[in-house]
C-alpha positions in Angstrom: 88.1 31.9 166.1 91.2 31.7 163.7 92.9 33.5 162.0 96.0 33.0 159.2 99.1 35.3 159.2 101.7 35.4 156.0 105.0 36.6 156.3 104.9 39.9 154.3 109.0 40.0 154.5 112.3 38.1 155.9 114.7 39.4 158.6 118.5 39.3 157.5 120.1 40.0 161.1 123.8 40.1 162.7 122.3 37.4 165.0 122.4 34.1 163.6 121.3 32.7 167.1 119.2 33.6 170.3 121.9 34.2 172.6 123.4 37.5 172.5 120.0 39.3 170.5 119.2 42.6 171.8 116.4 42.5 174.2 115.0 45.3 173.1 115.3 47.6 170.4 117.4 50.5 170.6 120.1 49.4 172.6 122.4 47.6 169.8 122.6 51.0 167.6 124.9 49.7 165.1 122.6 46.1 164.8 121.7 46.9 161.5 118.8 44.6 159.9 117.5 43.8 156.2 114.3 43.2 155.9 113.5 42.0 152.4 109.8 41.9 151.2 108.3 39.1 149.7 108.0 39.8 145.4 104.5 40.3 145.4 105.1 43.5 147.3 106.5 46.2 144.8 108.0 49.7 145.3 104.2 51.1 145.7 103.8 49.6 149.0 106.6 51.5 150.7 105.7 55.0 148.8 105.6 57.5 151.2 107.7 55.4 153.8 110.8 56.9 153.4 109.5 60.3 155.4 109.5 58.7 158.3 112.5 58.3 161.1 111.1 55.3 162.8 109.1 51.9 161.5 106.9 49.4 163.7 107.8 46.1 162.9 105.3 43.1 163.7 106.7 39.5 163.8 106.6 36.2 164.9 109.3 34.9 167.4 109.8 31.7 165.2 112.7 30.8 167.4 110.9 29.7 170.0 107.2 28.5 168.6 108.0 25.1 169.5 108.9 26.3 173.3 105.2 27.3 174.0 104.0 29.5 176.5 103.3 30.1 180.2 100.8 32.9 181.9 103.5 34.0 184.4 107.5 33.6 183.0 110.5 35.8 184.9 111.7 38.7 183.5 115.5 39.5 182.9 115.1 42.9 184.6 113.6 41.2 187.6 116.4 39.0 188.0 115.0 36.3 186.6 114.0 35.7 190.4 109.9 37.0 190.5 107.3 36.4 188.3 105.0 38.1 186.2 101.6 37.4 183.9 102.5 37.3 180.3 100.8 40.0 179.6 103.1 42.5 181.7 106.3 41.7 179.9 107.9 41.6 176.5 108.2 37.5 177.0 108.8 36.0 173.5 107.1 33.1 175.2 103.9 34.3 174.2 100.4 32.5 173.4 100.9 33.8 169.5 104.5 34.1 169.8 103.9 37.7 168.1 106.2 40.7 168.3 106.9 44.2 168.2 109.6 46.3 167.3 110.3 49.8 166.9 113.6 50.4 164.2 114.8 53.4 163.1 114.5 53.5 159.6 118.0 53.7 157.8 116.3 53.9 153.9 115.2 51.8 151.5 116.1 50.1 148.6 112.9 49.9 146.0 114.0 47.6 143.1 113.0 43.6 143.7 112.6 42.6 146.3 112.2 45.9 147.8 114.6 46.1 151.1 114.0 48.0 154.5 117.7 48.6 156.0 117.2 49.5 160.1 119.0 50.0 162.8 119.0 49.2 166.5 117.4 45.7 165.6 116.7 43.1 168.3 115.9 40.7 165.6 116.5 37.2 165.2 118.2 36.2 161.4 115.5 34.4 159.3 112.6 36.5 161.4 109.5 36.7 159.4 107.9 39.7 159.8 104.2 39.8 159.3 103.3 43.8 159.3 105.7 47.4 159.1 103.9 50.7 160.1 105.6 54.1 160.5 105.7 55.5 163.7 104.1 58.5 164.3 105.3 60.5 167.4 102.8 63.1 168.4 100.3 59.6 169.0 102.7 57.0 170.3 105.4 58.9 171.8 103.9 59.1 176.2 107.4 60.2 177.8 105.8 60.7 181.0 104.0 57.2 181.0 104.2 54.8 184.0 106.6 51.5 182.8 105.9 49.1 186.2 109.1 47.4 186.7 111.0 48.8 183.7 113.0 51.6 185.1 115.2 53.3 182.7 118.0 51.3 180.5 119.6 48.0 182.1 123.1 49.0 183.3 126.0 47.7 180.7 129.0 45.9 180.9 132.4 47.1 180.2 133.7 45.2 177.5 137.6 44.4 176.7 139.2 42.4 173.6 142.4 40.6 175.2 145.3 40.7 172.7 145.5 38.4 170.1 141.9 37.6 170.7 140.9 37.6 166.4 139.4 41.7 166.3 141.9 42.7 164.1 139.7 40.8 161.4 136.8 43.0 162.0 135.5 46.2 160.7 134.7 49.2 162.4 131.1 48.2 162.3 131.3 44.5 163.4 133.5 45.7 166.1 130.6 47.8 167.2 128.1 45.3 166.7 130.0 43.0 168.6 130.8 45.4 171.3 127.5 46.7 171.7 125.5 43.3 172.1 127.9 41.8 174.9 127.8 45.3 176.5 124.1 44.4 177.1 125.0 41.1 179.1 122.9 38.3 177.3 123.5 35.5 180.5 120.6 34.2 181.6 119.7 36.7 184.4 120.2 34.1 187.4 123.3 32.9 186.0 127.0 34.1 187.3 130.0 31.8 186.8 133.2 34.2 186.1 135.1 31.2 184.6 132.4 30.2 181.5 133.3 30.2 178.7 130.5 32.2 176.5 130.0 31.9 172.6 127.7 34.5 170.3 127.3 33.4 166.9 127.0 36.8 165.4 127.5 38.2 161.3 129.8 35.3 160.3 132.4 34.7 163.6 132.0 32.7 166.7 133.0 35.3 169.4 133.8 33.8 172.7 133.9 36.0 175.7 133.8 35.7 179.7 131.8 37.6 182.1 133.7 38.5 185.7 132.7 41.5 188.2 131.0 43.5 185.0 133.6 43.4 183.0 133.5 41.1 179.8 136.6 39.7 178.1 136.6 38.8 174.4 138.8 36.1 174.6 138.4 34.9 171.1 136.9 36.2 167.5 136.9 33.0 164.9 135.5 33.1 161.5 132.7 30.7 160.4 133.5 28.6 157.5 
């Protein structure tokens, strides 16, 4: 049986690229996201919204549809050493290449288009987005739930600029957003090499960095033109 999904919106995201996205939501706080509806969508389809703290956001890993999909891929968390079905991860590599965020919900701008601003985004720029529902936390919220191999937050990385490595062109808030993402080590998980050279293409600057006994080095924060 088939079915057709339309984009209901557009992600406007920090990340420009796959390397370096979150990979998961929460754990980038200051990735903030715009997510701009299409114009048949008016200020009447977010009435009521604005109550909530947190939004669902359904949508389509579009950077990778042309990558297709395998019933067992490795996990990050695992190592990228074991396998697992599909089913039992978070994989964008998925047989509908469909996924799920929860955001927290910054507020919303209601002229046209009407705008969703959230933060803690794992979002790729350009996402399309094909569904938003508030979160409701006496339903969804299971603290005590089992989570298989998932256990707890990933551990982070320390993170130094070196001195006249570009960050003086930042803002506060790019500095964070920059910060943050590296923090959460976006190398392949089976891949260690202390002298690479890594570049995230992130807001509008190509930062490099390298990655050696958890520590990770901006080495160098250039502008796009």
């Amino acid at each position: 049986m088939q079915h057709t999904l339309t984009a209901i919106a557009t992600v406007h995201s920090p990340y420009k690229q796959k390397f370096g996205v979150a990979r998961q939501p929460g754990l980038v706080p200051a990735a903030e996201v715009c997510i701009e509806l299409t114009p048949e969508f008016t200020a009447d389809s977010v009435r009521g919204l604005d109550a909530f703290d947190y939004v669902w956001i359904s949508f389509i890993f579009h950077g990778v549809t042309d990558e297709g999909w395998a019933q067992l891929v490795r996990p990050p968390r695992l190592g990228g050493k074991q396998k697992m079905g599909v089913f039992a991860t978070r994989s964008p590599h998925r047989p509908n290449h469909l996924g799920l965020s929860l955001l927290k919900l910054e507020h919303i701008d209601s002229g046209k288009p009407v705008k969703l601003y959230c933060s803690g985004a794992d979002l790729l720029d350009g996402t399309p987005v094909v569904d938003i529902k508030p979160y409701i936390s006496f339903v969804e919220a299971k603290p005590d739930a089992a989570s298989g191999f998932v256990t707890g937050k990933p551990d982070e990385l320390s993170v130094i600029w070196q001195e006249n490595s570009g960050a003086e062109q930042l803002s506060t808030d790019e500095r964070a957003v920059i910060q943050q993402s590296i923090a959460q080590d976006p190398r392949p998980a089976y891949q260690d090499i202390p002298e690479r050279v890594y570049v995230m293409n992130i807001l509008d600057y190509d930062v490099r960095f390298q990655i050696r006994e958890g520590i990770a080095t901006v080495i160098g924060v250039q502008k796009k033109s």
